[in-house]
C-alpha positions in Angstrom: -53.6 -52.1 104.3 -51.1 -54.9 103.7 -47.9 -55.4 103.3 -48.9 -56.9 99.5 -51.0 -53.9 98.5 -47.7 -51.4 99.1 -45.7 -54.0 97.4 -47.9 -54.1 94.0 -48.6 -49.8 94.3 -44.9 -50.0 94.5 -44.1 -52.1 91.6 -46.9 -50.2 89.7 -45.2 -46.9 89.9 -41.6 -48.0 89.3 -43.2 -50.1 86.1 -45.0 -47.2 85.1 -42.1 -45.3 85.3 -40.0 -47.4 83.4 -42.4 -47.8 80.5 -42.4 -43.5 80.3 -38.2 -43.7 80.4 -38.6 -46.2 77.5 -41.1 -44.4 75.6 -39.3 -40.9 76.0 -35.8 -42.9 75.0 -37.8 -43.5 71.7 -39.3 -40.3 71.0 -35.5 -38.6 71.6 -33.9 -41.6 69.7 -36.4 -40.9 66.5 -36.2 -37.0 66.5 -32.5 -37.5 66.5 -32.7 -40.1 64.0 -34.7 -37.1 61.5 -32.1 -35.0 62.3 -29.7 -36.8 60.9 -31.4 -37.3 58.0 -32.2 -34.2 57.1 -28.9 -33.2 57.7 -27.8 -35.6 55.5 -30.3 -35.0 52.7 -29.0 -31.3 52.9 -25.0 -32.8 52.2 -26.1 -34.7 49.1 -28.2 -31.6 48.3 -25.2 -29.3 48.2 -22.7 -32.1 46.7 -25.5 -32.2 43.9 -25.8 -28.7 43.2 -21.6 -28.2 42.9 -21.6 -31.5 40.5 -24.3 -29.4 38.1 -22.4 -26.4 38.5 -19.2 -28.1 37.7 -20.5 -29.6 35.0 -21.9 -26.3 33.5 -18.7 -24.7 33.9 -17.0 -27.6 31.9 -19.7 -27.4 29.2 -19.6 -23.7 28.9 -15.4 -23.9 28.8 -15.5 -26.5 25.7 -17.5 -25.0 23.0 -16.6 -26.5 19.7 -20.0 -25.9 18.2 -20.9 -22.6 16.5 -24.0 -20.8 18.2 -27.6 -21.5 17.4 -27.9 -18.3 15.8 -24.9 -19.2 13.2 -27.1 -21.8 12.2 -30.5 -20.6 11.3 -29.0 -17.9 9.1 -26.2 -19.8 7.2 -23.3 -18.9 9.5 -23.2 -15.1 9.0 -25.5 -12.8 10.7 
């Protein structure tokens, strides 16, 4: 065996390793990356939910018309 041979087995591997760092960086990188999104997704979730329930509260505290049920039978029940 030559000198070259070990020389291109040796660049092989370290290559070859390389390229497997890189595509692991990747794979981490992007399952971090959904993380974050989900995470995210869940804030603007829960800041949705409190705006509706805000807003109910607000509706329910400024009733200034009379019930349904005043208004199908005239007013009185």
């Amino acid at each position: 065996m030559s000198f070259f041979f070990y020389a291109v087995c040796t660049l092989g591997v370290v290559l070859g390793g390389v390229v497997l760092l890189v595509l692991y960086s990747l794979l981490v990188m992007a399952h971090k990356g959904e993380e974050c999104l989900d995470q995210l997704e869940l804030e603007m979730l829960n800041t949705y939910n409190q705006t509706q329930l805000l807003k109910k509260s607000e509706k329910s505290k400024k009733r200034c018309a009379p019930p349904i049920s005043d208004l199908y039978h005239g007013g009185t029940t």
